[in-house]
FIZA-998024 format. One record per residue (C-alpha): residue number from 1; residue in one letter; z, y, x. Coordinates in steps of 0.1 Angstrom, whole numbers, plus 5000, padded with zeros to 4 digits. Example, Ala and Ser with C-alpha at 12.3 -4.5 7.8 and 13.67 -1.06 7.14 Angstrom:
<nodes>
@seq=1, type=A, z=5078, y=4955, x=5123 $
@seq=2, type=S, z=5071, y=4989, x=5137 $
</nodes>
This chain:
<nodes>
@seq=1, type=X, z=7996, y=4753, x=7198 $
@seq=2, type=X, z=7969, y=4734, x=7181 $
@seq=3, type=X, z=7943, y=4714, x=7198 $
@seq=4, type=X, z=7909, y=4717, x=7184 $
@seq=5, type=X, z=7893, y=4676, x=7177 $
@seq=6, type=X, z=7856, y=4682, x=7172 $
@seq=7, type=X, z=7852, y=4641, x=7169 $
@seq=8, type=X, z=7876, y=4640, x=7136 $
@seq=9, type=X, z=7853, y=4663, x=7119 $
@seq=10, type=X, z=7820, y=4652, x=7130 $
@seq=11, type=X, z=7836, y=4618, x=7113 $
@seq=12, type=X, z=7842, y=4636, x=7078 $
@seq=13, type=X, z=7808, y=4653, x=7075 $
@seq=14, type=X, z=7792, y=4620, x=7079 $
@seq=15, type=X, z=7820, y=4606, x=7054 $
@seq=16, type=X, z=7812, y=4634, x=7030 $
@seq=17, type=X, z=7768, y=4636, x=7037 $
@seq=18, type=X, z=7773, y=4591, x=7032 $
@seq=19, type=X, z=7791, y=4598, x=6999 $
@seq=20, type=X, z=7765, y=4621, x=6987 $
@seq=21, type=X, z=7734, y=4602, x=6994 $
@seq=22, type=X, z=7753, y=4573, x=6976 $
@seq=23, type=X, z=7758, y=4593, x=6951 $
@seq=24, type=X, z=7718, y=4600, x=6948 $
@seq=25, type=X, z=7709, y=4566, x=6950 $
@seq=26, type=X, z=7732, y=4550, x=6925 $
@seq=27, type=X, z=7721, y=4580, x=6900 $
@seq=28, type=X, z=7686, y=4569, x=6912 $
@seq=29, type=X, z=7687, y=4536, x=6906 $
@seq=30, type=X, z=7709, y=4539, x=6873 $
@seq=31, type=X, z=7679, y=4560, x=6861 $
@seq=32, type=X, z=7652, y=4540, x=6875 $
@seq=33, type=X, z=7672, y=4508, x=6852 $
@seq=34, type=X, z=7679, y=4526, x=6819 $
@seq=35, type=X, z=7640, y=4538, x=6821 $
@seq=36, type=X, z=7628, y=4501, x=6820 $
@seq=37, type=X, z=7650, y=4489, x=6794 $
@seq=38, type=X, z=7633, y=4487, x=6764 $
@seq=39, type=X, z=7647, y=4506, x=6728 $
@seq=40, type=X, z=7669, y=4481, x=6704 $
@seq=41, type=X, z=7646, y=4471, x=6678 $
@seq=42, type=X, z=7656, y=4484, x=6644 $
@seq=43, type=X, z=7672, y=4462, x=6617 $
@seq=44, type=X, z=7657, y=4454, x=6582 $
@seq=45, type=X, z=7676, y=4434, x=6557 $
@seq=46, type=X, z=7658, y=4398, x=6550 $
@seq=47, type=X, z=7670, y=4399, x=6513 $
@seq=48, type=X, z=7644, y=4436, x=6511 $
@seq=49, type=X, z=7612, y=4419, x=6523 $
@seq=50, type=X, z=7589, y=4392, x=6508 $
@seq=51, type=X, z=7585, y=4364, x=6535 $
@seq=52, type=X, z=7556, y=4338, x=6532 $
@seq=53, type=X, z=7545, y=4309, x=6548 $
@seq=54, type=X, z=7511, y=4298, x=6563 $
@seq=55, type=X, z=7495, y=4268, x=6546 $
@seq=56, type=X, z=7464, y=4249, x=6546 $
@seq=57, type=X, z=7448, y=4232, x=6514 $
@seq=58, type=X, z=7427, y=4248, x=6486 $
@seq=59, type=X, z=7429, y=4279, x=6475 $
@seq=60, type=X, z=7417, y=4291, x=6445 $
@seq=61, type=X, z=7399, y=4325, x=6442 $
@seq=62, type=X, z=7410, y=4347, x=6409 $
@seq=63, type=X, z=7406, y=4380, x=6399 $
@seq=64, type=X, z=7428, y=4401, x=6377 $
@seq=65, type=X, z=7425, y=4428, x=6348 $
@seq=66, type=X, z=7443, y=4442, x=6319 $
@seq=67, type=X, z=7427, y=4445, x=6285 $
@seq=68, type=X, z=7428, y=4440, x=6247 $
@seq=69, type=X, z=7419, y=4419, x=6220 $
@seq=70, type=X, z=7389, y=4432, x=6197 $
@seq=71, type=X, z=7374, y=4412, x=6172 $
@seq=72, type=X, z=7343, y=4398, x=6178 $
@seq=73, type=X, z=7330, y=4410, x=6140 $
@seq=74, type=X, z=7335, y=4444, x=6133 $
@seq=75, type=X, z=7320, y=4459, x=6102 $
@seq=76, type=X, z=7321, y=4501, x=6099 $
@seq=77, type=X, z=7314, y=4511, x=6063 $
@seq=78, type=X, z=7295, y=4545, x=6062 $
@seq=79, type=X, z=7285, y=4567, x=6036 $
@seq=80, type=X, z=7251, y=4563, x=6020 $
@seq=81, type=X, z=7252, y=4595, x=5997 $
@seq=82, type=X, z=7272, y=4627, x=6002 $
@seq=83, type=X, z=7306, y=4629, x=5980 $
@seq=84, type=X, z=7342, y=4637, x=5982 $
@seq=85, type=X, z=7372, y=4611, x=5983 $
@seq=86, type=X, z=7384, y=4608, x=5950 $
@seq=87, type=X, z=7412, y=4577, x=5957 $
@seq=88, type=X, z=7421, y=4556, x=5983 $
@seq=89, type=X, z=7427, y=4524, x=5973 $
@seq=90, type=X, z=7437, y=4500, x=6003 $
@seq=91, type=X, z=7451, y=4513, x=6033 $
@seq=92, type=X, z=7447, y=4500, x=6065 $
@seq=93, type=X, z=7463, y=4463, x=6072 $
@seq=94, type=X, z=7452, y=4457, x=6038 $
@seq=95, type=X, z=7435, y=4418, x=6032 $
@seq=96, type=X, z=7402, y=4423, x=6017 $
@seq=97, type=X, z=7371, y=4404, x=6005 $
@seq=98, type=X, z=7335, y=4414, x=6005 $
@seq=99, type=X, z=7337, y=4427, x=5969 $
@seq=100, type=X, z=7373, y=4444, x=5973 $
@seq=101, type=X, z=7372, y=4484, x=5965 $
@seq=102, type=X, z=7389, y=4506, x=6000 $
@seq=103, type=X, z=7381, y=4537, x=5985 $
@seq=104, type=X, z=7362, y=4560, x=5957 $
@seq=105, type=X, z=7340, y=4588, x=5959 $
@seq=106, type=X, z=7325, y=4615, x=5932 $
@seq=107, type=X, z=7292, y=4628, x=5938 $
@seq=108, type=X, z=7279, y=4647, x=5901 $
@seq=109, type=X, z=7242, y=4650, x=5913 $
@seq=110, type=X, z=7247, y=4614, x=5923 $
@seq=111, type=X, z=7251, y=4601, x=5890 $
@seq=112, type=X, z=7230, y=4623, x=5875 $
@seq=113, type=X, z=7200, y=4612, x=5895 $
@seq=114, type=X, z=7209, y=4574, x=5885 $
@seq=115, type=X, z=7206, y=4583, x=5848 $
@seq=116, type=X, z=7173, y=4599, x=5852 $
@seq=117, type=X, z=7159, y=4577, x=5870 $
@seq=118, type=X, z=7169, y=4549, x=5846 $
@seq=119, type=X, z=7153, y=4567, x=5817 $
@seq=120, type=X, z=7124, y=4572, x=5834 $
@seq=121, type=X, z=7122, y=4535, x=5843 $
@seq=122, type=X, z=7121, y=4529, x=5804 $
@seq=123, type=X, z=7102, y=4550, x=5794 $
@seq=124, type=X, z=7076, y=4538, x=5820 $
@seq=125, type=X, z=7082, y=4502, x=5809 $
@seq=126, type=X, z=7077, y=4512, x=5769 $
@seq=127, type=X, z=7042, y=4530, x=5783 $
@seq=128, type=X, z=7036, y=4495, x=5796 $
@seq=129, type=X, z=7040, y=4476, x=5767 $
@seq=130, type=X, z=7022, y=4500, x=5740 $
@seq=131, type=X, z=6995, y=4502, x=5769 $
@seq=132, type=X, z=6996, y=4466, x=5771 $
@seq=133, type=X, z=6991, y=4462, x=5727 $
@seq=134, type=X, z=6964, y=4491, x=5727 $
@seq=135, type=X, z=6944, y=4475, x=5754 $
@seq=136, type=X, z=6947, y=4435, x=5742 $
@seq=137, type=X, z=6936, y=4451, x=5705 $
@seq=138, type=X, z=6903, y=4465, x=5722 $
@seq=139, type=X, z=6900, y=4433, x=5742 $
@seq=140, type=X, z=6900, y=4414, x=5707 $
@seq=141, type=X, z=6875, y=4439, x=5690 $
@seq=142, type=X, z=6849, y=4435, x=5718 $
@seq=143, type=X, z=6854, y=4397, x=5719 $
@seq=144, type=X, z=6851, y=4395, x=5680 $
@seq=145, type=X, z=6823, y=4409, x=5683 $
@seq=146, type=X, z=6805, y=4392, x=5713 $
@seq=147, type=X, z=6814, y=4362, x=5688 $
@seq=148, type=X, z=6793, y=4375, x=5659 $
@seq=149, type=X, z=6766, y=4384, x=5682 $
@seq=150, type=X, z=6769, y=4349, x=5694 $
@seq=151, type=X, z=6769, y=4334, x=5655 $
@seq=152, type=X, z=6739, y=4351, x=5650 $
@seq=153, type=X, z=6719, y=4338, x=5684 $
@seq=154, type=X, z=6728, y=4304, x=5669 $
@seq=155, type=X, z=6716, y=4306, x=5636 $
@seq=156, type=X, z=6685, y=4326, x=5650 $
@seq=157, type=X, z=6677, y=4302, x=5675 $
@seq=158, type=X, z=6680, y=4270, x=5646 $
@seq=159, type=X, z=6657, y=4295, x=5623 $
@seq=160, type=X, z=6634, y=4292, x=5652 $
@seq=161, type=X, z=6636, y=4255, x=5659 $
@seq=162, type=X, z=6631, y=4251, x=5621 $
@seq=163, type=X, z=6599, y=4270, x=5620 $
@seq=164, type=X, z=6586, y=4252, x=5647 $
@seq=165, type=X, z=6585, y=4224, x=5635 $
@seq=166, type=X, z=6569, y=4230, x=5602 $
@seq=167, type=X, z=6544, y=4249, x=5617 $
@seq=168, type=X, z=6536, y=4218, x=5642 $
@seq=169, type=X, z=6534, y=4199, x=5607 $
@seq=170, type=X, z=6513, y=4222, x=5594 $
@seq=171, type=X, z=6542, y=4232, x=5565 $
@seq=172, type=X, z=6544, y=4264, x=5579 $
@seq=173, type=X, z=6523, y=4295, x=5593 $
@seq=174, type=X, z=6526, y=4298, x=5632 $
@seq=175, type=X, z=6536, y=4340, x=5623 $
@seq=176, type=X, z=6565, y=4325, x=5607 $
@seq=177, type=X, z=6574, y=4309, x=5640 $
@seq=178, type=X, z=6564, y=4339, x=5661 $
@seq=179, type=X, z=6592, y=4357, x=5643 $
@seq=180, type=X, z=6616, y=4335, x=5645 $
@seq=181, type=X, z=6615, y=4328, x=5681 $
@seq=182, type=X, z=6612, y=4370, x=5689 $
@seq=183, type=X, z=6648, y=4371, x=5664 $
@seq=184, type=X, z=6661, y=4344, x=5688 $
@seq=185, type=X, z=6652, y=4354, x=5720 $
@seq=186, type=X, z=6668, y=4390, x=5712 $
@seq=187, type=X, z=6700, y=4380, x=5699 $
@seq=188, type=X, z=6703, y=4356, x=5729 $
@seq=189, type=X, z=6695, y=4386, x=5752 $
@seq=190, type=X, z=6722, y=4404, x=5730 $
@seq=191, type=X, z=6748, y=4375, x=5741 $
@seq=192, type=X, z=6741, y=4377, x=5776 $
@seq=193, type=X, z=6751, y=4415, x=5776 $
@seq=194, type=X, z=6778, y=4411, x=5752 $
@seq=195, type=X, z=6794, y=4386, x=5782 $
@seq=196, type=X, z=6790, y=4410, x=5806 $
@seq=197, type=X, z=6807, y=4436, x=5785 $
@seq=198, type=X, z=6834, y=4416, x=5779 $
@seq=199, type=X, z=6840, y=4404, x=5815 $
@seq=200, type=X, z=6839, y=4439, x=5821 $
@seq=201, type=X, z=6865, y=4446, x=5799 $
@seq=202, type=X, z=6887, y=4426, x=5807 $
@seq=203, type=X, z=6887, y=4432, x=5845 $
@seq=204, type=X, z=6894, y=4473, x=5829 $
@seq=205, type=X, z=6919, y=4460, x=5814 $
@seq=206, type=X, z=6937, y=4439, x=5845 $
@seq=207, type=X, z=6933, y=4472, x=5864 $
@seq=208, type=X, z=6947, y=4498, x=5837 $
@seq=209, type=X, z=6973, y=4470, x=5838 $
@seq=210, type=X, z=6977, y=4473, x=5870 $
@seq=211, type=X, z=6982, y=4509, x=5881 $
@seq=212, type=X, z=7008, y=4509, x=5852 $
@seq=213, type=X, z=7030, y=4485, x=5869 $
@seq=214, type=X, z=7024, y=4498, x=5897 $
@seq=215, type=X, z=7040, y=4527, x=5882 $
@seq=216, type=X, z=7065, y=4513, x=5863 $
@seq=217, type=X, z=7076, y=4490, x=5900 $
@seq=218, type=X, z=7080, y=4528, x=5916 $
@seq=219, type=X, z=7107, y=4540, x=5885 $
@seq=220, type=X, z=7121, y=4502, x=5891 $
@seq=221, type=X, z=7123, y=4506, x=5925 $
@seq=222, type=X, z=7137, y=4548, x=5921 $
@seq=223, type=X, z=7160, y=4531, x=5898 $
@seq=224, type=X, z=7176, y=4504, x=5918 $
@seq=225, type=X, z=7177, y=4531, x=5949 $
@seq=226, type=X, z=7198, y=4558, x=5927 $
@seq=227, type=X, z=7220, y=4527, x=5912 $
@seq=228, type=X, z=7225, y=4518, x=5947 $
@seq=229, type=X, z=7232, y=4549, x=5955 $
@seq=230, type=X, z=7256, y=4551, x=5925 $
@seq=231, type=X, z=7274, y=4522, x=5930 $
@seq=232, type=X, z=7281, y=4527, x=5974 $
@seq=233, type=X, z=7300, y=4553, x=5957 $
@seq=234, type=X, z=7331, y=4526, x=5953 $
@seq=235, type=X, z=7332, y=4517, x=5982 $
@seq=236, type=X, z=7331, y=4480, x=5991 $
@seq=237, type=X, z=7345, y=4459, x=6021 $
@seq=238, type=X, z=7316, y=4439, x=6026 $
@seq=239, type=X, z=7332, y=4407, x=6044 $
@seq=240, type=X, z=7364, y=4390, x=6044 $
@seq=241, type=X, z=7389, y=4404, x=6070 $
@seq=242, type=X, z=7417, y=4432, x=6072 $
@seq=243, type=X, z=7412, y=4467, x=6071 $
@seq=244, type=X, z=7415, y=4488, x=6103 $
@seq=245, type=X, z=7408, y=4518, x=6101 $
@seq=246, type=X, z=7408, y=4550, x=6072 $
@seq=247, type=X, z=7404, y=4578, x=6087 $
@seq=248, type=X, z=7399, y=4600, x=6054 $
@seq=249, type=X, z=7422, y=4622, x=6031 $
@seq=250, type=X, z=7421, y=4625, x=5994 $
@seq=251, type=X, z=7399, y=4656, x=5985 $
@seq=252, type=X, z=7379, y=4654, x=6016 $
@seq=253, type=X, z=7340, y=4655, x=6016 $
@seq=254, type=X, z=7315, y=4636, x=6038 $
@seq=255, type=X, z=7281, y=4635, x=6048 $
@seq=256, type=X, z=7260, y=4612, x=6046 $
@seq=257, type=X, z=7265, y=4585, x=6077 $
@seq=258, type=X, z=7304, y=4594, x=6082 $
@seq=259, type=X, z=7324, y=4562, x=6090 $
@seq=260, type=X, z=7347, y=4560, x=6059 $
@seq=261, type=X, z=7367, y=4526, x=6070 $
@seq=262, type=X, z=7365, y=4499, x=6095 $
@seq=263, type=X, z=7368, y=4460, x=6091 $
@seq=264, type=X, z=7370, y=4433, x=6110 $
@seq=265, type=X, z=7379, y=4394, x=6112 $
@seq=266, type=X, z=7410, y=4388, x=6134 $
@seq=267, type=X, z=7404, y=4351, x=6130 $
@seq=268, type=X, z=7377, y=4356, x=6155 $
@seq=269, type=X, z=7389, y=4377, x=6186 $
@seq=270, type=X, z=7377, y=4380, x=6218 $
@seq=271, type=X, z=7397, y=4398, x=6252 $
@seq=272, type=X, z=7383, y=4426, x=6270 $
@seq=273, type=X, z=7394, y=4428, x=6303 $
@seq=274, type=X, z=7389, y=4454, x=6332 $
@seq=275, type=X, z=7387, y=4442, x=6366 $
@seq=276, type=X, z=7387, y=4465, x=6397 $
@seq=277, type=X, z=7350, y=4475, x=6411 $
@seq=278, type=X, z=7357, y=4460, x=6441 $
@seq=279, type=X, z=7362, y=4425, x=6428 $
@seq=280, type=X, z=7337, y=4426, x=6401 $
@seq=281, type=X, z=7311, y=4420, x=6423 $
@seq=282, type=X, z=7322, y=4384, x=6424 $
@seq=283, type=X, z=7328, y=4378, x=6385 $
@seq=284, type=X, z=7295, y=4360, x=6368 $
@seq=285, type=X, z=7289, y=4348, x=6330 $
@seq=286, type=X, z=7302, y=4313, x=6322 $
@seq=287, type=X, z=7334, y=4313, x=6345 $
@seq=288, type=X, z=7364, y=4300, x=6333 $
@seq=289, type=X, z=7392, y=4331, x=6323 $
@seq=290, type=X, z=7427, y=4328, x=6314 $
@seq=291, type=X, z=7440, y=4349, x=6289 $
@seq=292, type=X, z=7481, y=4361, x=6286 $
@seq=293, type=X, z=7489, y=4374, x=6258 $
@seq=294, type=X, z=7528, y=4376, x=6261 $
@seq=295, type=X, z=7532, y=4348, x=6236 $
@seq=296, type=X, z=7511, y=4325, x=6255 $
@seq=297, type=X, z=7480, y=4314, x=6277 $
@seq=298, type=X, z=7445, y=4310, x=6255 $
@seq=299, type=X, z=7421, y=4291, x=6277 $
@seq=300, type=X, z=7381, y=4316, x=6274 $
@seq=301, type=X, z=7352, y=4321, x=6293 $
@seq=302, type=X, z=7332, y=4353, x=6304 $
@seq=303, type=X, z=7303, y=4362, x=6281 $
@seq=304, type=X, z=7296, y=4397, x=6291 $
@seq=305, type=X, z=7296, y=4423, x=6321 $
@seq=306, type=X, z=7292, y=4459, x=6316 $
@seq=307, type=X, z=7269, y=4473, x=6341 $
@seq=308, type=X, z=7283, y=4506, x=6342 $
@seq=309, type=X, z=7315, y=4511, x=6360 $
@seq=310, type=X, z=7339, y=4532, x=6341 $
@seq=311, type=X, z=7369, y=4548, x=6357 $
@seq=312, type=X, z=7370, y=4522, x=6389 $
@seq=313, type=X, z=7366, y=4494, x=6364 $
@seq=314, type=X, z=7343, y=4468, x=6353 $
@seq=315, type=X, z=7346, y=4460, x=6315 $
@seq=316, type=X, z=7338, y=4424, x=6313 $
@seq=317, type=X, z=7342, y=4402, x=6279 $
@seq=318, type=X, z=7358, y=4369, x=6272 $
@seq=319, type=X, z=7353, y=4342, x=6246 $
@seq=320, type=X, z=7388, y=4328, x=6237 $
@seq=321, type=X, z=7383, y=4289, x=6232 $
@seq=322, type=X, z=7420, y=4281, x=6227 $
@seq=323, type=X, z=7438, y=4287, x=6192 $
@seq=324, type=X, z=7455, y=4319, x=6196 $
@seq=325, type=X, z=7494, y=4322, x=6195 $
@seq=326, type=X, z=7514, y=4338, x=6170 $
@seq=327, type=X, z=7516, y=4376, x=6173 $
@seq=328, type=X, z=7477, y=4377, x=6185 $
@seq=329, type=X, z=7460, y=4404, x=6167 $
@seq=330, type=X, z=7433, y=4435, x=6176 $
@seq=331, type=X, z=7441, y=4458, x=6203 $
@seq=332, type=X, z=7476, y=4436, x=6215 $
@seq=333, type=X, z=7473, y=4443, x=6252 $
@seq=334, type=X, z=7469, y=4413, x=6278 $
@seq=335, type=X, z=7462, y=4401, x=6307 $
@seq=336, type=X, z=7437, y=4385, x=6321 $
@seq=337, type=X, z=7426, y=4363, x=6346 $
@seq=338, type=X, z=7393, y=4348, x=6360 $
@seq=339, type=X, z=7390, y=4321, x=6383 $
@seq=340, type=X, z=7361, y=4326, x=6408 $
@seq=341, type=X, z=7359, y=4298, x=6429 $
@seq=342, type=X, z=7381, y=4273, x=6449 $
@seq=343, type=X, z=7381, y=4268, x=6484 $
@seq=344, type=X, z=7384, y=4232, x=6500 $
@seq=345, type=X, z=7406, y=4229, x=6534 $
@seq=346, type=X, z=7411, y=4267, x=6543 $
@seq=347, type=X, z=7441, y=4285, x=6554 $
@seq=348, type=X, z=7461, y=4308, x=6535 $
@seq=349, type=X, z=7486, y=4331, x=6532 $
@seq=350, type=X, z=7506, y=4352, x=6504 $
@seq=351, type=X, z=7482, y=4381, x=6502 $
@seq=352, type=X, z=7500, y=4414, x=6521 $
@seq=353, type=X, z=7510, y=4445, x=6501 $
@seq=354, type=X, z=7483, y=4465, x=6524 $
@seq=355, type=X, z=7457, y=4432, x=6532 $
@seq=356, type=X, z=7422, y=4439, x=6518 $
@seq=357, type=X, z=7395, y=4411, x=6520 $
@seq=358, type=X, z=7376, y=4408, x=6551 $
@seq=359, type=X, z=7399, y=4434, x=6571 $
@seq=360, type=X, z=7424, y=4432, x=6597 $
@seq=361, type=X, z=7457, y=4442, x=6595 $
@seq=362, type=X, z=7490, y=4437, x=6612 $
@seq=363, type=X, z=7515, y=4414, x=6601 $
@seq=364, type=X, z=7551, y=4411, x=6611 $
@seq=365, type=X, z=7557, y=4369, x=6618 $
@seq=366, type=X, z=7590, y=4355, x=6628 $
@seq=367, type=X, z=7602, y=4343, x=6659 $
@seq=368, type=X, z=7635, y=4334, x=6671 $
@seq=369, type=X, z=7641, y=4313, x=6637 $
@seq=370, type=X, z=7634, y=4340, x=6617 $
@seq=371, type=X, z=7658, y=4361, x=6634 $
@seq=372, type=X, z=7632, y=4391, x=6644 $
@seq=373, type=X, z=7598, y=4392, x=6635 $
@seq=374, type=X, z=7569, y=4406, x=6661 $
@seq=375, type=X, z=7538, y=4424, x=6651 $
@seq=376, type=X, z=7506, y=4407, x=6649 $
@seq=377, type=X, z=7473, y=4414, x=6648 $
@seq=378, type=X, z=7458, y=4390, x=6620 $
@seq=379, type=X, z=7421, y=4387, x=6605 $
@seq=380, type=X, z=7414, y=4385, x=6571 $
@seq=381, type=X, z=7396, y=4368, x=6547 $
@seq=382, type=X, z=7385, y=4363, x=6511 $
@seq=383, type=X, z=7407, y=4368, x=6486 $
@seq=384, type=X, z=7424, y=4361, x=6458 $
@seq=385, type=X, z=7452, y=4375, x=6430 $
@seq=386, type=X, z=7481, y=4363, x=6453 $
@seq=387, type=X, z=7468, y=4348, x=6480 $
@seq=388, type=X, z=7443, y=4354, x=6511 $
@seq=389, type=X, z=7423, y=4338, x=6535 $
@seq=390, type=X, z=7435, y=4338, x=6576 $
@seq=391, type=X, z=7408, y=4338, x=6594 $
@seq=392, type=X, z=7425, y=4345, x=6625 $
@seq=393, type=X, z=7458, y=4354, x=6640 $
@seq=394, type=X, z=7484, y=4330, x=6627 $
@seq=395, type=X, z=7482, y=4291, x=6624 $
@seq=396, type=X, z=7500, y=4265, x=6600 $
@seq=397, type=X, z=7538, y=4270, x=6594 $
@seq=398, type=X, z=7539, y=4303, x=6606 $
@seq=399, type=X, z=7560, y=4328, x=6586 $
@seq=400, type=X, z=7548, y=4369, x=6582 $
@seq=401, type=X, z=7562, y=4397, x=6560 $
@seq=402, type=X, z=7539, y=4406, x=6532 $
@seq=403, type=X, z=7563, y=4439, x=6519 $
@seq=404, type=X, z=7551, y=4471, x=6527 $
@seq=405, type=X, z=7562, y=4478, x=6566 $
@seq=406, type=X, z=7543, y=4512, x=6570 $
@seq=407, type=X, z=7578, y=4527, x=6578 $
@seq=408, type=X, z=7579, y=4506, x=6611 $
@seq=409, type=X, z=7542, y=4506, x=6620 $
@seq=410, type=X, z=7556, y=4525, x=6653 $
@seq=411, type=X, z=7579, y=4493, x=6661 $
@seq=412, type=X, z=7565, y=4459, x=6676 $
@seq=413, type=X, z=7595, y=4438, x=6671 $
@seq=414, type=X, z=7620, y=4443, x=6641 $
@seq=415, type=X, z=7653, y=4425, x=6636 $
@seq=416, type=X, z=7659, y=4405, x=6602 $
@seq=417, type=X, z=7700, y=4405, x=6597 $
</nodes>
């Protein structure tokens, strides 16, 4: 018979209602724990970011474009007359002179026009010189005969002067005297006029003269236009250089004013750079420049800014003072840079992939000797090509990531293995 033991299993309940609530609390507590630990922080390989180190000193400011050489003296040939490309005779790379034929054009009524107007010229200039004979021949006639008239006033007046005096010595009758005088004083009268006539004549004769050459100076001047004319038909370099550009087929006709080639001196070149909008606002005229051209550095300094902005760009223009390297010809691309100022006793980092100038960006710097890297909240500065101004945030000797770390903008620690 069994005896009931109400003792024994009050004793297990509590055994079994202890075990539970021990249960709860270590779960509790387990969870309370793994809630306040914080997430591993991820791993980045040191050899896949660019590391830099915080330094104090000068800092020079540049700014950066790409560009081309262009030559500073460009000559573009155009057509004075219209015509149609009868030969090409240099093709572009070609060394030329000022006198040295590119190309040859045919234009009939061209020609044509020079001709007449070169008759026309002569003929003008023979109507000069048979104007010129008929008019000195009257000339002569009328001063012929202002001389006789002028004989005559002589001998008049001497018959006069003759009579005088016999009749003062009583030789001679006073009527004779009269006479004489009358005779003199009309042919003197005649002289006078003949004078005038003659000066009057002669002044006719500048002006006739005149209005010819005047006329003849228009047919000179037709002339030399339609020679002109004729001759821009071979057309002529004009300067000493290479030849650029042809842009014209055999057979083809142009108008007046077309561009038929394009010269230019590559002794003399100069770099045209284009440099962000945002930094352009520092860039003035006179500053020193730098110029790469692949085969080396030519030293230059700006000349020009464009004050238009064109595609995000500023075209600014340097003067190359250095002697070029070999290999440095129009349109070669380069680089170029300009150096804006320099900054005395300022500190300075690598500039970030993401750091703009006066902004302020986070920075991973390394702690636990370089073994993880924390997030930092840094203030920046001016800026340069390659480096930037700290303004605040990190201090001398302190080391920051300057890759792109937009994939662990969520994380503020990272481990470096």
């Amino acid at each position: 018979m069994d005896i009931a033991r109400p003792s024994f299993a009050r004793a297990k309940r509590n055994k079994r209602i202890a075990m539970i609530v021990g249960a709860v609390v270590v779960i509790v507590l387990v969870t309370l724990g793994l809630s306040r630990l914080q997430p591993a922080p991820p791993s980045v390989e040191r050899a896949t970011v660019w590391v830099d180190t915080v330094k104090r000193g000068e800092m020079l400011r540049q700014v950066r474009g790409l560009g081309t050489l262009v030559p500073e003296e460009i000559r573009w040939l155009p057509a004075e007359t219209q015509g149609r490309v009868e030969q090409i005779i240099l093709r572009p790379g070609a060394v030329v002179q000022p006198d040295s034929v590119i190309l040859v054009l045919s234009n009939p009524e061209v020609e044509r026009q020079a001709l007449d107007a070169e008759l026309q010229f002569k003929a003008t200039e023979a109507e000069m010189a048979n104007l010129h004979v008929q008019l000195e021949s009257t000339l002569l006639n009328q001063r012929a005969q202002a001389a006789n008239i002028q004989a005559e006033y002589h001998q008049a007046k001497l018959q006069a002067e003759v009579d005088e005096q016999l009749a003062k010595e009583g030789l001679g009758s006073a009527l004779n005297y009269r006479r004489s005088k009358v005779r003199a004083d009309e042919f003197a009268l005649r002289t006078e006029l003949e004078q005038k006539r003659l000066a009057i004549a002669a002044d006719a004769v500048k002006a006739q003269l005149a209005v010819q050459q005047a006329r003849m100076d228009q047919f000179r001047a037709l002339a030399g236009l339609r020679k002109q004319q004729l001759d821009a038909l071979r057309v002529r370099a004009g300067m000493a250089g290479v030849l650029q550009l042809v842009p014209l087929d055999v057979g083809q006709q142009v108008a007046p004013g077309t561009n038929l080639a394009r010269v230019a001196n590559p002794a003399r070149l100069k770099a045209e750079i284009r440099i962000p909008e945002t930094q352009a606002k520092d860039v003035l005229i006179g500053q020193k420049a730098q110029i790469d051209t692949r085969n080396g550095i030519v030293a230059g300094r700006v000349t020009r800014i464009d004050p238009a902005v064109q595609q995000g760009t500023v075209l600014v223009d340097v003067s190359l003072e250095g002697d070029l390297p070999q290999g440095a010809r129009p349109d070669l691309s380069v680089d170029g840079t300009i150096e804006i100022e320099r900054l005395a006793d300022v500190l300075y980092v690598g500039r970030p992939v993401q750091g703009q100038p006066n902004s302020q960006v986070g920075l991973f710097k390394l702690v636990e000797g370089g073994r993880e890297a924390v997030l930092t909240t840094v203030k920046l500065g001016r800026s340069s090509v390659s480096t930037i101004e700290v303004v605040e945030g990190l201090k001398v000797g302190d080391q920051v990531v300057l890759s792109d770390m937009s994939a662990w903008d969520a994380n503020k620690r990272i481990r470096l293995n």
